[in-house]
N, CA, C and O atoms as a Tinker XYZ file with bonds, in Angstrom:
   324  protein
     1  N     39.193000    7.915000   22.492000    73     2
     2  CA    40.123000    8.911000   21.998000    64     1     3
     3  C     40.252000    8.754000   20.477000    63     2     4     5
     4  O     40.271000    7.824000   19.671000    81     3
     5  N     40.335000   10.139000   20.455000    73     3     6
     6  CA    40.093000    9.761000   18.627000    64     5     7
     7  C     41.843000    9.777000   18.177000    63     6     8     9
     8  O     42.769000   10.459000   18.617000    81     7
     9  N     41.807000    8.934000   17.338000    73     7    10
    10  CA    43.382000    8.782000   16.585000    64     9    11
    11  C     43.930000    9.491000   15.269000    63    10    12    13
    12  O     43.824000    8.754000   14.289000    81    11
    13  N     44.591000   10.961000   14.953000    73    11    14
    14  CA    44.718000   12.002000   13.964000    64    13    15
    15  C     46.055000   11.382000   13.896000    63    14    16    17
    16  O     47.001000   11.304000   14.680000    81    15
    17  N     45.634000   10.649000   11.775000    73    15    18
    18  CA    47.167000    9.961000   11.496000    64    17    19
    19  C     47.646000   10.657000   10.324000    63    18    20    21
    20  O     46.946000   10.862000    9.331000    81    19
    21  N     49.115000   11.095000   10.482000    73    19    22
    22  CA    49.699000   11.990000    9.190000    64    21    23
    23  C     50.254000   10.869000    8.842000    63    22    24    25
    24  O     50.842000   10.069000    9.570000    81    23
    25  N     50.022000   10.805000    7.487000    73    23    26
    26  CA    50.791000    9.813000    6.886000    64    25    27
    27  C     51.736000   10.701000    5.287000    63    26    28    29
    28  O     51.203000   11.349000    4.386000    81    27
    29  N     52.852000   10.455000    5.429000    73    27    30
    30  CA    53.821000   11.160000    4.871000    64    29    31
    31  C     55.250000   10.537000    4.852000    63    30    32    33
    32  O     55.472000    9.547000    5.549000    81    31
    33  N     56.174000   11.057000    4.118000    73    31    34
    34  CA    57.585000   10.586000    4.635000    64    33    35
    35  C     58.513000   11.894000    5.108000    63    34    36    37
    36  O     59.738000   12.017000    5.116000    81    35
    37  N     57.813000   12.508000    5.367000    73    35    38
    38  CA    59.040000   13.556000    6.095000    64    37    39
    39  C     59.228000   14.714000    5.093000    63    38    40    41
    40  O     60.282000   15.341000    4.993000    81    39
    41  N     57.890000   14.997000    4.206000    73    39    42
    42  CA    58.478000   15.619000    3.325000    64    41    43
    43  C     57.973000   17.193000    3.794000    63    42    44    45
    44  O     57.265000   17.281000    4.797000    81    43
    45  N     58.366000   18.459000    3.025000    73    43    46
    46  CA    58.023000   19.913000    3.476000    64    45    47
    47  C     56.477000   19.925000    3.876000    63    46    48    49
    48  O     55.938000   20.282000    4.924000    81    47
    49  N     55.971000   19.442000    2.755000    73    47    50
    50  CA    54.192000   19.481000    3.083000    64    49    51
    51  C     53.942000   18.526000    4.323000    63    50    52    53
    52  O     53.362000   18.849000    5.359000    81    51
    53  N     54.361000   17.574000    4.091000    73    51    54
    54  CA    54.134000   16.829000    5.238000    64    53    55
    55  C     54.115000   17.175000    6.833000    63    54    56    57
    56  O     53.195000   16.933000    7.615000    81    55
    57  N     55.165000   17.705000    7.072000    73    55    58
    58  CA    55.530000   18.469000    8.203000    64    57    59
    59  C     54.543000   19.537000    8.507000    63    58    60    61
    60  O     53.962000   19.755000    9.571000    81    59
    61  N     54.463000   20.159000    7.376000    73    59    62
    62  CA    53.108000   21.042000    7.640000    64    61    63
    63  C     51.852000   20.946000    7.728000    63    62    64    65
    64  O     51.205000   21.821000    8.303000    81    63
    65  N     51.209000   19.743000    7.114000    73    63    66
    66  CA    50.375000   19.071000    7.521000    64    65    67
    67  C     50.548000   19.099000    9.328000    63    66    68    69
    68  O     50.041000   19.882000   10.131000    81    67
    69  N     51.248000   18.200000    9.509000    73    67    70
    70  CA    51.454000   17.801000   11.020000    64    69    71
    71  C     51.354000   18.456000   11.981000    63    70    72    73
    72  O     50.886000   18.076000   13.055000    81    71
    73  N     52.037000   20.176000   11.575000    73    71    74
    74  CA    51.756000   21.129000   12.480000    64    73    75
    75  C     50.371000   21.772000   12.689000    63    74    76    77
    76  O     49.996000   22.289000   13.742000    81    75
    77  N     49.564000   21.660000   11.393000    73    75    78
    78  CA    48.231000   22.139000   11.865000    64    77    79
    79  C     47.287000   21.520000   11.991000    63    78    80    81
    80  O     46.242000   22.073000   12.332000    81    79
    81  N     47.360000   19.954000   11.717000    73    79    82
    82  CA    46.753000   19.314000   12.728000    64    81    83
    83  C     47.640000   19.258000   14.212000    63    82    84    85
    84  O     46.849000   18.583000   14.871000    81    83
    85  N     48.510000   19.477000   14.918000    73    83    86
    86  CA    48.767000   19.882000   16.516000    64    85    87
    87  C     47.767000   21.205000   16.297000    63    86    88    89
    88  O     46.797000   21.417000   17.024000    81    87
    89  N     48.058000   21.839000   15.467000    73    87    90
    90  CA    47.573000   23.618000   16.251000    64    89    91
    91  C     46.125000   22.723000   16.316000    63    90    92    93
    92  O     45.806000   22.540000   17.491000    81    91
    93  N     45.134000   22.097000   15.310000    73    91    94
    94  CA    43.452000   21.699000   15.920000    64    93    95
    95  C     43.563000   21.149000   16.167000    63    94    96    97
    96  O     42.715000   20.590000   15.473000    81    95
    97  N     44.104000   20.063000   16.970000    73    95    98
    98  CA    44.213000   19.183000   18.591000    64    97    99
    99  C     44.528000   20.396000   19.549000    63    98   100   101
   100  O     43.876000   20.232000   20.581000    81    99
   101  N     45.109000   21.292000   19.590000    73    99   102
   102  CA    45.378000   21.899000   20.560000    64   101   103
   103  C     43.895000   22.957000   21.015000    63   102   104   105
   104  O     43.300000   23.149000   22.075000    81   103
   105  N     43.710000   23.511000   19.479000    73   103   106
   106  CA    42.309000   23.999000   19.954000    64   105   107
   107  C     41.185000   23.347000   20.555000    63   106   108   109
   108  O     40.603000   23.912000   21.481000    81   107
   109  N     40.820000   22.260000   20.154000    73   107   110
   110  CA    40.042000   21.372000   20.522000    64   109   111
   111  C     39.746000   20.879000   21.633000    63   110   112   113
   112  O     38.675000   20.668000   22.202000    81   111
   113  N     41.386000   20.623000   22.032000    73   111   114
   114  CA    41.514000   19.829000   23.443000    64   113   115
   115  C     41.294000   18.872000   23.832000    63   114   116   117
   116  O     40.713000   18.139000   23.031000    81   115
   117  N     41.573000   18.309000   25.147000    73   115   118
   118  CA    41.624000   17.026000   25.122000    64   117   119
   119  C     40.800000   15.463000   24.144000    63   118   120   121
   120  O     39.897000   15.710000   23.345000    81   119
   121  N     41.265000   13.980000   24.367000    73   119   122
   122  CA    40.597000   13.285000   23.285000    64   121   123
   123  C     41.157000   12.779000   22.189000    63   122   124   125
   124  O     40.799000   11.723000   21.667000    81   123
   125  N     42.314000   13.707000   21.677000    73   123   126
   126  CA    42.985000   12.885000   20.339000    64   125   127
   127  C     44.271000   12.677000   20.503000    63   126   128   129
   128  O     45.002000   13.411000   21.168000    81   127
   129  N     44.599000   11.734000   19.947000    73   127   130
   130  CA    46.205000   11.336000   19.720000    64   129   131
   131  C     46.474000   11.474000   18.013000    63   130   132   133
   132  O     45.919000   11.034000   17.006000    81   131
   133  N     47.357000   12.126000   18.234000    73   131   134
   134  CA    48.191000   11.931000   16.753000    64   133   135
   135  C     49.438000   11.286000   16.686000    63   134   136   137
   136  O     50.386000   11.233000   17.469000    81   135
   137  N     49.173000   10.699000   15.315000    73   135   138
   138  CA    49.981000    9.624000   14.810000    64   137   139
   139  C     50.910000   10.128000   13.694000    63   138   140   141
   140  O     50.555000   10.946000   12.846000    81   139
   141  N     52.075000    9.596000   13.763000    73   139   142
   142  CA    52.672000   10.107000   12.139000    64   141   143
   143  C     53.191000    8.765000   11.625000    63   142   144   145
   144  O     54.073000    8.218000   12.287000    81   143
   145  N     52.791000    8.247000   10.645000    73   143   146
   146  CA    53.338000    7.357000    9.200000    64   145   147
   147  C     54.297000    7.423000    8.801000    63   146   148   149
   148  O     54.377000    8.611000    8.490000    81   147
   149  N     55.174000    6.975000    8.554000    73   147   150
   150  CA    56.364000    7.015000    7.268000    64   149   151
   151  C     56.751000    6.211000    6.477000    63   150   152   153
   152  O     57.378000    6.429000    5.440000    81   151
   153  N     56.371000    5.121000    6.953000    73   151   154
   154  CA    56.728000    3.919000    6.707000    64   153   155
   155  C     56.168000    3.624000    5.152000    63   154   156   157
   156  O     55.000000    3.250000    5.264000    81   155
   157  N     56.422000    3.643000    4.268000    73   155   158
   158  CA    55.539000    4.072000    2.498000    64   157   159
   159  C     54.732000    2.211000    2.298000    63   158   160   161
   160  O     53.645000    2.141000    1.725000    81   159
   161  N     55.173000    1.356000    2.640000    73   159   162
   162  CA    54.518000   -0.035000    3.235000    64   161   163
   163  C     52.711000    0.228000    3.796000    63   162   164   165
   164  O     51.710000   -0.367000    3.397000    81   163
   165  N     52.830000    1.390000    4.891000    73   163   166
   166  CA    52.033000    1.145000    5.838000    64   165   167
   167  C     50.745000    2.320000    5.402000    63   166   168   169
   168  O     49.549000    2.413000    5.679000    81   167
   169  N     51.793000    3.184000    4.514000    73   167   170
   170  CA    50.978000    4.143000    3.936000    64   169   171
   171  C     50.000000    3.633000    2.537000    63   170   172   173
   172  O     48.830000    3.990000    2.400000    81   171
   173  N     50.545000    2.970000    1.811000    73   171   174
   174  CA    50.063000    2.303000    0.723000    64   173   175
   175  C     48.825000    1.417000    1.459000    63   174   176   177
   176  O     47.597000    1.472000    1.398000    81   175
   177  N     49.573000    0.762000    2.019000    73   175   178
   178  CA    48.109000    0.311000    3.034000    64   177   179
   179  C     46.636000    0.930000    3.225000    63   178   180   181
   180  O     45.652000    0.211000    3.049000    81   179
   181  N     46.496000    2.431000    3.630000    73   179   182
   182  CA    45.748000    2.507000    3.634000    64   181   183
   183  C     44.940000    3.399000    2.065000    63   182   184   185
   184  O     44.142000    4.334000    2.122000    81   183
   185  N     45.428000    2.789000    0.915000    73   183   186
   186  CA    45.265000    3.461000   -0.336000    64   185   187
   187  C     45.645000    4.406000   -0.654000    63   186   188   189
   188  O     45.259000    4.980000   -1.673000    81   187
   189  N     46.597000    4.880000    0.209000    73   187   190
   190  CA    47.029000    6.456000   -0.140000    64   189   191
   191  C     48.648000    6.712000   -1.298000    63   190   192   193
   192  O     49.770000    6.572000   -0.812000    81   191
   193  N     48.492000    6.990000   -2.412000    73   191   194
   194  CA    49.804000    6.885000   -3.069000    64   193   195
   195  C     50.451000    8.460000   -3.446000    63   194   196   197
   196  O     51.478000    8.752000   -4.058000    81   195
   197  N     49.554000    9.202000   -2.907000    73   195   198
   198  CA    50.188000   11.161000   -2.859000    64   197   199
   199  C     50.149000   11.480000   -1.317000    63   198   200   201
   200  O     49.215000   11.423000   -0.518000    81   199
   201  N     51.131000   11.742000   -1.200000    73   199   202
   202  CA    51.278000   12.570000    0.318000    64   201   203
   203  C     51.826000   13.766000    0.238000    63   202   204   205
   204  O     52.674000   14.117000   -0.582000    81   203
   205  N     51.085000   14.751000    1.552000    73   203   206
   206  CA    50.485000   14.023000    2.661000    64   205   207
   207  C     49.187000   13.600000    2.593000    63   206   208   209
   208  O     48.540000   13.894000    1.587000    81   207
   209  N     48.754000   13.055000    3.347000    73   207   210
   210  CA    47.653000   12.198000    3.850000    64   209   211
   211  C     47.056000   12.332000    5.081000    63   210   212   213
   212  O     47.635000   12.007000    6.118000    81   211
   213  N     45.868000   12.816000    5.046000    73   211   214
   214  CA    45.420000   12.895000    7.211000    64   213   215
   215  C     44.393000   11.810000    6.789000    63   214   216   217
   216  O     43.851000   11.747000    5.685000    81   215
   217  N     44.215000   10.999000    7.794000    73   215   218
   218  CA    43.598000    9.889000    8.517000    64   217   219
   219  C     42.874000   10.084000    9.728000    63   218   220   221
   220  O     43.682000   10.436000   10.587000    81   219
   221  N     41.667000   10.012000   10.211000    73   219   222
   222  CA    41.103000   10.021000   11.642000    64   221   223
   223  C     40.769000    8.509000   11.265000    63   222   224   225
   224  O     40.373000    8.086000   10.179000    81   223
   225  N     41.023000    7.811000   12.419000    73   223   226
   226  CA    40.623000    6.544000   13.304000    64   225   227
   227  C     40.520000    5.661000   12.158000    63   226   228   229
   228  O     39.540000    4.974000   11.870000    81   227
   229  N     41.872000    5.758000   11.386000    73   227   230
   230  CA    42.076000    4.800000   10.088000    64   229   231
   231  C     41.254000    5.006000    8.878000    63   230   232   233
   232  O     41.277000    4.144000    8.000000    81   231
   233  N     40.460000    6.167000    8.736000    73   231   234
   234  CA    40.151000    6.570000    7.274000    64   233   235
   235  C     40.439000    8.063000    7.253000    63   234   236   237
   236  O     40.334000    9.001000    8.042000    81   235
   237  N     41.055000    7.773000    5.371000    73   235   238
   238  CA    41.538000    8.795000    4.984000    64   237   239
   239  C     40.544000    9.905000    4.737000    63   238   240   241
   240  O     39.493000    9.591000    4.179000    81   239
   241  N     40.743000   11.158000    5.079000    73   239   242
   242  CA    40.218000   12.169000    5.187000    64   241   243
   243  C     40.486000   13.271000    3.922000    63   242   244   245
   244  O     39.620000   13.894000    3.308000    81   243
   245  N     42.269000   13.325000    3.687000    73   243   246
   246  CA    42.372000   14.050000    2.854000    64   245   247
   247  C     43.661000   13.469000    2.082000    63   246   248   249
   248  O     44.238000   12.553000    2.669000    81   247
   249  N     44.229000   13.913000    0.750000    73   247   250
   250  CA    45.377000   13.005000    0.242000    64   249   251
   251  C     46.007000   14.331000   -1.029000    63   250   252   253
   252  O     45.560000   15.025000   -1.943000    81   251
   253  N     47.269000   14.069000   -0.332000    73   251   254
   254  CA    47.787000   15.224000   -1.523000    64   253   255
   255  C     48.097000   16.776000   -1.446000    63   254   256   257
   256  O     48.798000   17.453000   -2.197000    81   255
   257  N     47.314000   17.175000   -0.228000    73   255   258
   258  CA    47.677000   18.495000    0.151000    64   257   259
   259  C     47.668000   18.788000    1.194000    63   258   260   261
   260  O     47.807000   17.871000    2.004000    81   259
   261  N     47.515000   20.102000    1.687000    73   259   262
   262  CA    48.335000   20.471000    3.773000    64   261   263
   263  C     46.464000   21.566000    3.762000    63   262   264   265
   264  O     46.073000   22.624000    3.270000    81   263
   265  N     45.908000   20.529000    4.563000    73   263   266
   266  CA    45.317000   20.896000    4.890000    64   265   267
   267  C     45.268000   22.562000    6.189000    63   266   268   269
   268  O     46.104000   22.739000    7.075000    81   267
   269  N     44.553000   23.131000    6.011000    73   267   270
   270  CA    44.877000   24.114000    6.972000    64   269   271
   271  C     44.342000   23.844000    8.937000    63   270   272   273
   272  O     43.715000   22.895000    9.408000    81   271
   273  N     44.651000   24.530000    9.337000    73   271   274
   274  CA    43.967000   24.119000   10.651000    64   273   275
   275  C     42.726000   24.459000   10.908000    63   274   276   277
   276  O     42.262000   24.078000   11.983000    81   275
   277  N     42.105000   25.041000   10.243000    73   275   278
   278  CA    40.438000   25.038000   10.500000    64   277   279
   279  C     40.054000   24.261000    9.985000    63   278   280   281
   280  O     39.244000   23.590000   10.625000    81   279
   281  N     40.375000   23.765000    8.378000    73   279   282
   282  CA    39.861000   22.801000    7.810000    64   281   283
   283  C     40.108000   21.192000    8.853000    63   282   284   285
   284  O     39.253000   20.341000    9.098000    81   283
   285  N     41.254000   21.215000    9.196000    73   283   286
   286  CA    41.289000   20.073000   10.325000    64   285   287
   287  C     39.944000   19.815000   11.296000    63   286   288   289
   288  O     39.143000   18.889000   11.425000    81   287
   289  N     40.144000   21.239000   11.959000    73   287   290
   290  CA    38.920000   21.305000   13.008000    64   289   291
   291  C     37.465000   21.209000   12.345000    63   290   292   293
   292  O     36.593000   21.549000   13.145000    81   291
   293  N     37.057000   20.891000   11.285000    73   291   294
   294  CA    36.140000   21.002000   10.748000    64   293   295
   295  C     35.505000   19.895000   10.752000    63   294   296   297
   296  O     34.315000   19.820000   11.058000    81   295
   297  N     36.574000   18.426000   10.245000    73   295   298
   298  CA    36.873000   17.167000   10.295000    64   297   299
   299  C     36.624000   16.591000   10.933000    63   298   300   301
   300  O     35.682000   15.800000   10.877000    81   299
   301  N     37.777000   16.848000   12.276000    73   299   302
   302  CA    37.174000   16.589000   13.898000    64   301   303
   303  C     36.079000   17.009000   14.566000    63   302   304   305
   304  O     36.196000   16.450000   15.657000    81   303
   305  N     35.161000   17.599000   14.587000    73   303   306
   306  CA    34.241000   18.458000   14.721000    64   305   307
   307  C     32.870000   17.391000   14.172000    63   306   308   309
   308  O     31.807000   17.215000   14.767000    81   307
   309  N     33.260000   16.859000   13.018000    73   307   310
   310  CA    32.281000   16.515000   12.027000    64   309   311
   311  C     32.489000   15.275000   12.491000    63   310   312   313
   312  O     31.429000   14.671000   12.320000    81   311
   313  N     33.455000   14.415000   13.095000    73   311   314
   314  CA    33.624000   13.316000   13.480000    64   313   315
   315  C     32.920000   13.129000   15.097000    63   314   316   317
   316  O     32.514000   12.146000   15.717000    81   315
   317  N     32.973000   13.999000   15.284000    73   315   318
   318  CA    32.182000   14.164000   16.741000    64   317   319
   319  C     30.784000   13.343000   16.885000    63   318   320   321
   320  O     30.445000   12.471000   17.685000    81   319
   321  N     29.926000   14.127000   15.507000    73   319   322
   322  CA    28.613000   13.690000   15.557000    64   321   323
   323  C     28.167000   12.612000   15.355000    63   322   324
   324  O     26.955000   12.417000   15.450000    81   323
């Protein structure tokens, strides 16, 4: 199962991030779990110091902006192969 991690603190973008990665898990379907971050400790961790942040299976994917939901599915998709 693949692991889709928002890493953020709760902020407007953030949230929106979050929702369109659900809407491409939902298209997708079964296989992924998503994760959400807040913790700014755990986020720094993984080099990230602008949020939001998407993560698949502990590497960062994108940093700084709300990705859209195709662009998500694009990601996952590409992680497939």
């Amino acid at each position: 199962m693949k692991k889709v991690q928002i890493l953020g603190t709760g902020c407007v973008k953030c949230k929106k991030l979050s929702e369109q990665a659900e809407l491409a898990i939902a298209e997708l379907g079964e296989g992924y779990e998503l994760e959400k971050i807040s913790d700014i400790e755990e986020i720094v961790d993984f080099g990230v110091m602008i949020t939001p942040a998407l993560a698949i299976d502990g590497e960062v994917k994108a940093v700084g902006k709300v990705l859209s939901k195709n662009e998500i599915v694009i990601l996952l998709r590409a992680e497939q192969e």
